[in-house]
The first five atom37 places (N, CA, C, CB, O) and aatype in JSON, in Angstrom:
{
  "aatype": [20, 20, 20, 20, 20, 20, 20, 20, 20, 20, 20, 20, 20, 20, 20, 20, 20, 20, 20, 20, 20, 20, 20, 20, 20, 20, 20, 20, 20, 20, 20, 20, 20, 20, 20, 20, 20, 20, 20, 20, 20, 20, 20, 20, 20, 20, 20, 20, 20, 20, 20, 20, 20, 20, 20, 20, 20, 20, 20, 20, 20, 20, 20, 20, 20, 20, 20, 20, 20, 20, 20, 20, 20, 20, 20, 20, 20, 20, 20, 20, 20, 20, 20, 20, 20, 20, 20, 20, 20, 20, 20, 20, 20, 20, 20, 20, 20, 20, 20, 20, 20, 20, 20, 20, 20, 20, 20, 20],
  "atom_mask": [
    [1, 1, 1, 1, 1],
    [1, 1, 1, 1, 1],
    [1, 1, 1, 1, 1],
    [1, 1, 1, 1, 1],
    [1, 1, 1, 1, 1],
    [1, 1, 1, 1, 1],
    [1, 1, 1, 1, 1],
    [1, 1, 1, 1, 1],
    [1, 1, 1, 1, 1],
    [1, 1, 1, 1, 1],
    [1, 1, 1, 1, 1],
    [1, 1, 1, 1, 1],
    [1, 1, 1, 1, 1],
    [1, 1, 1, 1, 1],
    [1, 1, 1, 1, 1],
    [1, 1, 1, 1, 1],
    [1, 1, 1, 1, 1],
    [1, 1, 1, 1, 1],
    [1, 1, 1, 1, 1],
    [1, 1, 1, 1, 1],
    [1, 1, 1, 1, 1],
    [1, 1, 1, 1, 1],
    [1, 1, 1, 1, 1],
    [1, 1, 1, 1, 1],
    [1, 1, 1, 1, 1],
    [1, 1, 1, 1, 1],
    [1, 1, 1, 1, 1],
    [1, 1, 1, 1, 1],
    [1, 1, 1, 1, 1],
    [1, 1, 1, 1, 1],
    [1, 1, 1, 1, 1],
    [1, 1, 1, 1, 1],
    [1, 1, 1, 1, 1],
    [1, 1, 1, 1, 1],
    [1, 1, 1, 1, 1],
    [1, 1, 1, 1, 1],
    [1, 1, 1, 1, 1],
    [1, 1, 1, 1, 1],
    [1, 1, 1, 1, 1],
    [1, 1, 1, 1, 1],
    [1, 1, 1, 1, 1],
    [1, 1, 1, 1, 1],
    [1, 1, 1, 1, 1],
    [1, 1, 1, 1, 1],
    [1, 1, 1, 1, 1],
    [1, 1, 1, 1, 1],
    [1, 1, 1, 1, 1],
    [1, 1, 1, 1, 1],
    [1, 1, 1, 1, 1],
    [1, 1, 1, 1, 1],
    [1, 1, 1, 1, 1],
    [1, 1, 1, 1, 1],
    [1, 1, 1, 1, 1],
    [1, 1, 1, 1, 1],
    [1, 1, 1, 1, 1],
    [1, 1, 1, 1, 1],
    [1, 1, 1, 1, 1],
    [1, 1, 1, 1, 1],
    [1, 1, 1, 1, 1],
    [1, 1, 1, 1, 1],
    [1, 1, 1, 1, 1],
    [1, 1, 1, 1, 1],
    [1, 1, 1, 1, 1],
    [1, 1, 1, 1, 1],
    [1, 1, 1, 1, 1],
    [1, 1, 1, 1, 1],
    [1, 1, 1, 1, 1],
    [1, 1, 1, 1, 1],
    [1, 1, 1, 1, 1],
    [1, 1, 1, 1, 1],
    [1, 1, 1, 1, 1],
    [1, 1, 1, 1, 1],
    [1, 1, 1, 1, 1],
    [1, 1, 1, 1, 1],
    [1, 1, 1, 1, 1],
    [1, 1, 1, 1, 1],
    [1, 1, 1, 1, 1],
    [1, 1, 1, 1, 1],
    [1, 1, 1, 1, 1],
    [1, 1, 1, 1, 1],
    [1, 1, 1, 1, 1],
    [1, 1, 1, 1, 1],
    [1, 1, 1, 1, 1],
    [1, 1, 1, 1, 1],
    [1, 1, 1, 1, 1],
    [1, 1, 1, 1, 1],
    [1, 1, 1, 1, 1],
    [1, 1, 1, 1, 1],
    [1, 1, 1, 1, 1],
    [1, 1, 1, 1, 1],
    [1, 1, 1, 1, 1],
    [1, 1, 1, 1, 1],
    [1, 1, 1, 1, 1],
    [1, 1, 1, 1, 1],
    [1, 1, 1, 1, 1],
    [1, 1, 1, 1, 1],
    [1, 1, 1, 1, 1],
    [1, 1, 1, 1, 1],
    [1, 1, 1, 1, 1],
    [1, 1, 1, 1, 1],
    [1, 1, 1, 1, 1],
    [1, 1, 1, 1, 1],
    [1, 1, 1, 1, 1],
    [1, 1, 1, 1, 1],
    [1, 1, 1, 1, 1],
    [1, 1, 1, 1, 1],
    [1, 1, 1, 1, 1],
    [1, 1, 1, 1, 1]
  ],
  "atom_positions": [
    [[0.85, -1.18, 0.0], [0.0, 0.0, 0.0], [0.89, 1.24, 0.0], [-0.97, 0.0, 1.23], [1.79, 1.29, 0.84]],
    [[0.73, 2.27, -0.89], [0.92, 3.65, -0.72], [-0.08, 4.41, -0.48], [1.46, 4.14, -1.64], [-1.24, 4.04, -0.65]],
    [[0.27, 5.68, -0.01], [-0.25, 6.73, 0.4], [-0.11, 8.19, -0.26], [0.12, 6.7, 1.51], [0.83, 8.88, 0.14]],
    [[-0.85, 8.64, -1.09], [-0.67, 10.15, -1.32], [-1.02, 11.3, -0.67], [-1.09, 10.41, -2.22], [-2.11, 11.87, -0.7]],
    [[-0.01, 11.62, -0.08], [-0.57, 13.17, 0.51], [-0.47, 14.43, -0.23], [0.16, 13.58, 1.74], [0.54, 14.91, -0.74]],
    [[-1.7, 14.91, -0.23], [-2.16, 15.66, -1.1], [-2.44, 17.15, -0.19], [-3.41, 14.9, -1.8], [-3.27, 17.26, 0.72]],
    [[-1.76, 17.97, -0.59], [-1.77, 19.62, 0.4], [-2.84, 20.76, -0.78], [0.58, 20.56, 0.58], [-2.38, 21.02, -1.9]],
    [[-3.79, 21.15, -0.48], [-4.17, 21.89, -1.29], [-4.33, 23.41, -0.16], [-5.5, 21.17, -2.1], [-4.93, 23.57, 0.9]],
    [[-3.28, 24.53, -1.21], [-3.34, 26.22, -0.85], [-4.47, 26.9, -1.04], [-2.42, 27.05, -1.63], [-4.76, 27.11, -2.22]],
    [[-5.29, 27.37, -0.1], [-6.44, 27.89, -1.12], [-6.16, 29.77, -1.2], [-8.34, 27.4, -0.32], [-5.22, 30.32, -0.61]],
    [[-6.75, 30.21, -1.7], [-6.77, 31.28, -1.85], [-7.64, 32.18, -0.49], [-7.23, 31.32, -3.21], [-8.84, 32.12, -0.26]],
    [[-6.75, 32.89, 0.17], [-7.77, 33.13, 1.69], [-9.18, 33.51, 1.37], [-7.22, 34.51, 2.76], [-9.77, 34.13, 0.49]],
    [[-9.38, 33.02, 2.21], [-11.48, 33.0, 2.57], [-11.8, 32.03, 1.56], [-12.72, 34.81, 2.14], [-12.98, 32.26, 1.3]],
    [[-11.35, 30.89, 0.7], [-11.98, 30.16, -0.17], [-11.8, 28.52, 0.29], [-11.41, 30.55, -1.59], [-11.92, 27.59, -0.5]],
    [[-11.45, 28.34, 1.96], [-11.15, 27.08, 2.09], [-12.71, 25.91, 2.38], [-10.01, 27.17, 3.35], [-13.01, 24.73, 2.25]],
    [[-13.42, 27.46, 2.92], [-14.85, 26.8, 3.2], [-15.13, 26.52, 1.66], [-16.14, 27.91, 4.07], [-15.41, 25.33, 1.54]],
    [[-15.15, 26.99, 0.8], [-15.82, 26.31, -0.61], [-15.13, 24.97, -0.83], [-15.55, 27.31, -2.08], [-15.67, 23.94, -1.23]],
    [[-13.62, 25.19, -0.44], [-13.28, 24.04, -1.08], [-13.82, 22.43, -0.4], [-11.76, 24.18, -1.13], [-14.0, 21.38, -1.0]],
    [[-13.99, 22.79, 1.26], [-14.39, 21.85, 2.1], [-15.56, 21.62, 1.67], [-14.33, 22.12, 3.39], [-15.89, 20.44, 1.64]],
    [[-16.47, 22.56, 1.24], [-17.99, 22.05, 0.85], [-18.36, 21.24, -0.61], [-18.9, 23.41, 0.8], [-19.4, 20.74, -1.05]],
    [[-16.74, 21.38, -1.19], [-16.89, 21.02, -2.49], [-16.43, 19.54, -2.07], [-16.02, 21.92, -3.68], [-17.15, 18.69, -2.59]],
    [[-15.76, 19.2, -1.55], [-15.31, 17.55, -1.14], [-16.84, 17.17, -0.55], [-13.74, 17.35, 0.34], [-17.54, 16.24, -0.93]],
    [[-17.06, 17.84, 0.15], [-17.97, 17.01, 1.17], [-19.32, 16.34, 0.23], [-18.62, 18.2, 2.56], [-19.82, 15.21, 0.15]],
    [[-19.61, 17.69, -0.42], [-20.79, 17.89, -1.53], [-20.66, 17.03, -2.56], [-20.84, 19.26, -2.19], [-21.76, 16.63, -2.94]],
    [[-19.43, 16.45, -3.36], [-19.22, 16.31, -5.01], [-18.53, 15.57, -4.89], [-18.75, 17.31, -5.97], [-18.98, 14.45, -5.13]],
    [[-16.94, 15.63, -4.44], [-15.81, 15.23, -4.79], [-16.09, 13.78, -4.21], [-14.59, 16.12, -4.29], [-15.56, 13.08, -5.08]],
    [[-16.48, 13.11, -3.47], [-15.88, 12.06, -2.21], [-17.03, 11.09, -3.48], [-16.39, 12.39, 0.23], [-16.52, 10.19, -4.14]],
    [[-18.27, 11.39, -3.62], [-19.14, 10.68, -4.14], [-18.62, 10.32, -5.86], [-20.5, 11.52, -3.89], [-19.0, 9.36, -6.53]],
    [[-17.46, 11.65, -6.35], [-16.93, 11.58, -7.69], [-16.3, 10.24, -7.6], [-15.92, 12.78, -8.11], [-16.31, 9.26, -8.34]],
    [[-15.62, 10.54, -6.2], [-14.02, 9.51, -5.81], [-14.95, 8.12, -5.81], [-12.94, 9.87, -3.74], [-14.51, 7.19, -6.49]],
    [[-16.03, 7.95, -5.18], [-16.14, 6.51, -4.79], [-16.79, 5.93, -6.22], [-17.19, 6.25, -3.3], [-16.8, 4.72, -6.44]],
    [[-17.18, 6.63, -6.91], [-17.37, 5.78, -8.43], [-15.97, 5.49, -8.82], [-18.16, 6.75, -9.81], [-15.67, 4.3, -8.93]],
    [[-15.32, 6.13, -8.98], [-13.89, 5.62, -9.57], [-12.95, 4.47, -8.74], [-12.94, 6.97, -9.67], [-12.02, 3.77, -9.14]],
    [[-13.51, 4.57, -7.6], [-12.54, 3.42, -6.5], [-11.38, 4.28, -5.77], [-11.56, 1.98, -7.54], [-10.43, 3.8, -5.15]],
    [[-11.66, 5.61, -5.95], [-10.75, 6.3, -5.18], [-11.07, 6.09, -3.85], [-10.68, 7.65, -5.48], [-12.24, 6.25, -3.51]],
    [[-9.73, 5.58, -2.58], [-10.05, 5.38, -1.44], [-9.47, 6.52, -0.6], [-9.68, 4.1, -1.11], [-8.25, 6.6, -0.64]],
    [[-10.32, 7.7, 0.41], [-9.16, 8.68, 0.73], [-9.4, 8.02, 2.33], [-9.4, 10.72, 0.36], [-10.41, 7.45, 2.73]],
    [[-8.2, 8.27, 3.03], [-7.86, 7.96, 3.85], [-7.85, 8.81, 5.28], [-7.01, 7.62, 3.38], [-7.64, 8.39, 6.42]],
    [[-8.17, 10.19, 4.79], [-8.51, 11.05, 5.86], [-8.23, 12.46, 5.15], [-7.62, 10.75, 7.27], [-7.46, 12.7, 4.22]],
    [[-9.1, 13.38, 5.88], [-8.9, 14.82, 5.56], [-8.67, 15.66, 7.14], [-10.38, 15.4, 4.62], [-9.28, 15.58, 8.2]],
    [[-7.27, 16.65, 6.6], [-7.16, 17.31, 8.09], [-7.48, 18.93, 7.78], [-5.42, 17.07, 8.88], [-7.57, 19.06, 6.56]],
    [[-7.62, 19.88, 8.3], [-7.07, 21.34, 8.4], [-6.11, 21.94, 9.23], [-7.95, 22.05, 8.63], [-5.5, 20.99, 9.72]],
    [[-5.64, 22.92, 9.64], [-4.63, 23.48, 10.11], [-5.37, 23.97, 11.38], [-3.94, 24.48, 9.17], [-6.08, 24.97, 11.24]],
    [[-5.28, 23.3, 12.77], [-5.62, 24.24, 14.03], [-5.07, 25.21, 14.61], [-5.71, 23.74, 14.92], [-5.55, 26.26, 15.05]],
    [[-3.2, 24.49, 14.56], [-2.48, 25.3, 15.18], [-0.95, 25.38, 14.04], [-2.34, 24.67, 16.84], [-0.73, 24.48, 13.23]],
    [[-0.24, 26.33, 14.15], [0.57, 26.39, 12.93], [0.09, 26.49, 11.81], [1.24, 25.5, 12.77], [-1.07, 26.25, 11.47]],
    [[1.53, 27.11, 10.78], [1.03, 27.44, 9.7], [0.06, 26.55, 8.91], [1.99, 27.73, 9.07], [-0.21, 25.38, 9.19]],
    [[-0.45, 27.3, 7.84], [-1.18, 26.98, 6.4], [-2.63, 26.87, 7.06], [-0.6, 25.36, 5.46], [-3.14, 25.75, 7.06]],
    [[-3.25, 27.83, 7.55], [-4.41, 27.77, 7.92], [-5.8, 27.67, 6.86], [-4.37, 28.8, 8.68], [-6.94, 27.29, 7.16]],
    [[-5.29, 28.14, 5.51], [-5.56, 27.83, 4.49], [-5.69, 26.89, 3.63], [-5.25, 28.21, 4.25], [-6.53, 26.91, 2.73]],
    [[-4.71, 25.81, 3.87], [-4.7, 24.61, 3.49], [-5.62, 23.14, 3.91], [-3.59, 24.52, 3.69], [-5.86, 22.95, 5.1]],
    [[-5.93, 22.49, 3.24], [-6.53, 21.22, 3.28], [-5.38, 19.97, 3.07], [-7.69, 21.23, 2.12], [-4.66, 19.95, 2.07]],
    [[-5.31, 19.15, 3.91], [-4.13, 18.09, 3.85], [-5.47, 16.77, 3.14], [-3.12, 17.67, 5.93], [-6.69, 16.92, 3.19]],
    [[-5.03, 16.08, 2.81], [-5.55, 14.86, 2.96], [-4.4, 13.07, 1.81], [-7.45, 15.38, 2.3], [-3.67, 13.06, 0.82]],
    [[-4.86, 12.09, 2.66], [-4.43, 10.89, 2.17], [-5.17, 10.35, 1.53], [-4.09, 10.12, 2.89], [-6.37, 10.29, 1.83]],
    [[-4.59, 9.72, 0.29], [-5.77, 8.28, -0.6], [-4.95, 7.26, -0.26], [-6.09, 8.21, -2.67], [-3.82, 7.44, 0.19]],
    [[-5.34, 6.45, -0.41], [-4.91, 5.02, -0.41], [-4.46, 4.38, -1.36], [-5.72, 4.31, -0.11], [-5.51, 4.43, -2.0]],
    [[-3.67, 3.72, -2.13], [-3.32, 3.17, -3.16], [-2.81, 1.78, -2.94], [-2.49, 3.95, -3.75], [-2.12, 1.6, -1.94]],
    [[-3.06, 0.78, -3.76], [-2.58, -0.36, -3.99], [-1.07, -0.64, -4.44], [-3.4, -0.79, -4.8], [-0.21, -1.38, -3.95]],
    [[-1.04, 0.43, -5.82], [0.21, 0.16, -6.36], [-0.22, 1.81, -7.28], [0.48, -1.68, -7.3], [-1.3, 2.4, -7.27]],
    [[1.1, 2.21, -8.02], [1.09, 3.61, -8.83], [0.45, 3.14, -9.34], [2.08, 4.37, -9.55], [-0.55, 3.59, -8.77]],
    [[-0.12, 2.2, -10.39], [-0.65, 1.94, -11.69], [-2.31, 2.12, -11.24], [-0.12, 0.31, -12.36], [-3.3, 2.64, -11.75]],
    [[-1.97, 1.31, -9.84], [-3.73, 2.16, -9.74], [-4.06, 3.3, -9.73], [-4.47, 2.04, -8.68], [-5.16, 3.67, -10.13]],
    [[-3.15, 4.06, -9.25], [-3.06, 5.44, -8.89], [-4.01, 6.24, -10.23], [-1.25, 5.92, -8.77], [-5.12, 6.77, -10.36]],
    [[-2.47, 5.87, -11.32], [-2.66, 6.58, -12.73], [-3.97, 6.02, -13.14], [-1.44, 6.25, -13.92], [-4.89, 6.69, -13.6]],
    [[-3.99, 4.75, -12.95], [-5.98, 4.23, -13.72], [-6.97, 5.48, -13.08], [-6.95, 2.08, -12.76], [-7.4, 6.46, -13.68]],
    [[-7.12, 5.15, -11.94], [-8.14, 5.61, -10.93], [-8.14, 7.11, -11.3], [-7.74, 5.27, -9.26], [-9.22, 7.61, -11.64]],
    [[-6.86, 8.01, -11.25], [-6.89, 9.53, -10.86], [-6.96, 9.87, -12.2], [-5.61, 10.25, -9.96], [-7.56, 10.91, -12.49]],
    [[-6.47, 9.2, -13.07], [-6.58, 9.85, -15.09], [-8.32, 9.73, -15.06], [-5.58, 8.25, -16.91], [-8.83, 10.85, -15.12]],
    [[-9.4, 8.49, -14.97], [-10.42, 8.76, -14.9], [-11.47, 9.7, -14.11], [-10.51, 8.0, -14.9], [-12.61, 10.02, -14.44]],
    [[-10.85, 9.95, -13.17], [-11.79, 10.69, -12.46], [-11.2, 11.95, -13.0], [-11.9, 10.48, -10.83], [-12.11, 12.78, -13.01]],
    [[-9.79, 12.61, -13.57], [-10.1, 13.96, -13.94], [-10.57, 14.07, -15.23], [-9.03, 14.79, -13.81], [-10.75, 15.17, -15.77]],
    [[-10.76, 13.18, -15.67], [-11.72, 13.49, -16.92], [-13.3, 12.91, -17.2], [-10.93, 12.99, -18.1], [-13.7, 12.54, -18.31]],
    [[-14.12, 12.89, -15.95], [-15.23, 13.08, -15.31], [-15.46, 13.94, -15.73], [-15.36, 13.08, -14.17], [-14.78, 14.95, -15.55]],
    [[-16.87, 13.9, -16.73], [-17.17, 15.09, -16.84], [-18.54, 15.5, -15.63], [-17.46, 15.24, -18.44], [-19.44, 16.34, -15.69]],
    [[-18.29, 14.75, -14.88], [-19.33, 15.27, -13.29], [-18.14, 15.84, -12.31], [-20.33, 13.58, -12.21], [-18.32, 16.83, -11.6]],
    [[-17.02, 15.18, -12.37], [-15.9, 16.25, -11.64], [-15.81, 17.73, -12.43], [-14.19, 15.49, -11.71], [-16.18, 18.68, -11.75]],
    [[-15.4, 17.98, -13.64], [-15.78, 19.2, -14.19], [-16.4, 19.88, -14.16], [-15.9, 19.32, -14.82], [-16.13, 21.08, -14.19]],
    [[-17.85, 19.25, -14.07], [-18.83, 20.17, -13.79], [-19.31, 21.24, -11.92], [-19.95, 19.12, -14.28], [-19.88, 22.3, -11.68]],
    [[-18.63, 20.13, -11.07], [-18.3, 20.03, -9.95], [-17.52, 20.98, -9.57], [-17.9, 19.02, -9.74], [-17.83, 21.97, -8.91]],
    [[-16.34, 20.65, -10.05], [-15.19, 22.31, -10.11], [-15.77, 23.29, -10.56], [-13.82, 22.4, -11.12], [-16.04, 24.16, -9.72]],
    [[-16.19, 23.55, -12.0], [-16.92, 25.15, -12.49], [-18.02, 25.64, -11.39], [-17.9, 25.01, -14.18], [-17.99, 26.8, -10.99]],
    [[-18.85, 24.87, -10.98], [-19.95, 25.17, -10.03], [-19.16, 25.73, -9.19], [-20.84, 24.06, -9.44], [-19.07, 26.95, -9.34]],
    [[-18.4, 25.15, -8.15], [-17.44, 25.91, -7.24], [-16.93, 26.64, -7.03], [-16.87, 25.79, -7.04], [-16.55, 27.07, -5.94]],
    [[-16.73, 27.16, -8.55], [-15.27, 28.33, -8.56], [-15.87, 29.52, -9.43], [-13.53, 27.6, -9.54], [-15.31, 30.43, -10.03]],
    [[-17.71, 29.1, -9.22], [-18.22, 30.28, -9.89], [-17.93, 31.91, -9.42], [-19.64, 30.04, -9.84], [-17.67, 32.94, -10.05]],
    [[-18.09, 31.61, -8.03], [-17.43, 32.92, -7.59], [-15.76, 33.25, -7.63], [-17.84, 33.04, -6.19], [-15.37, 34.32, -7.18]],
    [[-14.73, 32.18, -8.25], [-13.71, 32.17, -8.33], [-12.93, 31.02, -8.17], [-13.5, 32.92, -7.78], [-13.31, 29.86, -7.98]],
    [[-11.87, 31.43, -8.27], [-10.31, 30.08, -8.1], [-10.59, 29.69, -6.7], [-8.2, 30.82, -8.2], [-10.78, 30.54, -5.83]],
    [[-10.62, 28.66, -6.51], [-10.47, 28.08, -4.39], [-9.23, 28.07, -4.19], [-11.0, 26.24, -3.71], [-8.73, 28.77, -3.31]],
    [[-8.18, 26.9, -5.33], [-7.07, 26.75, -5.12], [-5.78, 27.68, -5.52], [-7.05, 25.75, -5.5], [-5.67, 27.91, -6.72]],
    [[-4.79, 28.23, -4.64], [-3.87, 29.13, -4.93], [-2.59, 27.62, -5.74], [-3.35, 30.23, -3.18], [-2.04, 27.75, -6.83]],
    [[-2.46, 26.67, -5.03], [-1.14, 25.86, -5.07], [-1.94, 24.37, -4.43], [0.37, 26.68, -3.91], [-2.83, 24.17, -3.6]],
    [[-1.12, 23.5, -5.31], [-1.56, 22.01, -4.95], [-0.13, 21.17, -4.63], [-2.47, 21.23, -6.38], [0.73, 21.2, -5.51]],
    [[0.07, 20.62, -3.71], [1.25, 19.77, -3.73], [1.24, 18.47, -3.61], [2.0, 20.07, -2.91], [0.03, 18.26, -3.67]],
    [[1.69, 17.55, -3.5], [1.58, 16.23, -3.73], [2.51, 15.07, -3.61], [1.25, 16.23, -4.72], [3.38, 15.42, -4.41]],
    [[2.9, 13.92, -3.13], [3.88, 12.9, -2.41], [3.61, 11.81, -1.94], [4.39, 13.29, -1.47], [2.89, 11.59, -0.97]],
    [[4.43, 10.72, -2.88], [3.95, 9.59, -2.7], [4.68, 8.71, -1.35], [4.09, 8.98, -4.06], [5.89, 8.48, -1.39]],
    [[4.08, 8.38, -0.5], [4.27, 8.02, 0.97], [4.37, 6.34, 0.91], [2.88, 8.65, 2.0], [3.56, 5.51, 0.48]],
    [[5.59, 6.19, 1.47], [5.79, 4.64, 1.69], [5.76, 4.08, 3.32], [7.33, 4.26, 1.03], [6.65, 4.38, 4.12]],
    [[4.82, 3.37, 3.6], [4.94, 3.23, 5.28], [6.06, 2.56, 5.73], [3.8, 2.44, 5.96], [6.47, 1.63, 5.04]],
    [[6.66, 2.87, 6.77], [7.81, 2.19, 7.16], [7.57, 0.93, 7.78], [8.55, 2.95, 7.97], [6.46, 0.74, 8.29]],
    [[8.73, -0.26, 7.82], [8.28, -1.62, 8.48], [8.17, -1.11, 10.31], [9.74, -3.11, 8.08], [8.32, -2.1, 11.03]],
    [[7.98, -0.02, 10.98], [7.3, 0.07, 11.83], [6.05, 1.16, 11.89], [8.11, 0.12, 12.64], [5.68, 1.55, 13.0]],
    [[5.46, 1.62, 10.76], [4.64, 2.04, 10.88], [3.51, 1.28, 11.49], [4.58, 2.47, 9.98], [3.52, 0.05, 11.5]],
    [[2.44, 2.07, 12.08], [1.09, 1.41, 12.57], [0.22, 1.26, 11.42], [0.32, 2.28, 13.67], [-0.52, 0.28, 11.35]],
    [[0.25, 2.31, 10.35], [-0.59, 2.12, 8.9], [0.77, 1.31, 7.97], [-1.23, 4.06, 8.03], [1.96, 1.49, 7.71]],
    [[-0.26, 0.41, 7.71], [0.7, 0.02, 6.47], [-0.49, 0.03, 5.18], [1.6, -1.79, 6.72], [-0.15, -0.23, 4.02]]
  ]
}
């Protein structure tokens, strides 16, 4: 199993859209495709108060590329994003890293 952690910057005051856009669209986009996410955090204390962290789950890269090439070319994810960003951009910066658990991790 890998893990992608996925950091999304939003543009200040646009993190509530982006949270309403996962909660609303995205998670229900993900579970048609077999996307598995693994948790979503925000920032309580320390920087990036702006930011959204979250993990998917992966089997192997190749699922990765199957799974994540189809769902961005969803045209219900597309439509999903434009709705969102009618009042504007959410995201300033996206970052991204593929996570290997260690032989003492508790998640493997």
């Amino acid at each position: 199993m890998i893990y992608e952690l996925r950091i999304y910057s939003c543009i200040p005051g646009r993190l509530p859209a982006l949270l309403k856009r996962f909660e609303t669209k995205t998670l229900d986009i993900w579970k048609k495709h077999g996307i598995r996410p693994a948790g979503f955090w925000t920032v309580l204390i320390g920087e990036g108060n702006n930011d959204l962290h979250y993990l998917l789950a992966w089997e192997s890269l190749a699922e990765r590329e199957q799974k994540w090439t189809a769902f961005q070319a969803d045209p219900a994810w597309h439509a999903a994003r434009n709705e969102s960003e009618r009042d504007g951009v959410i995201i300033a910066n996206i970052r991204s890293a593929m996570l290997q658990p260690t032989a003492f991790s508790t998640v493997k």
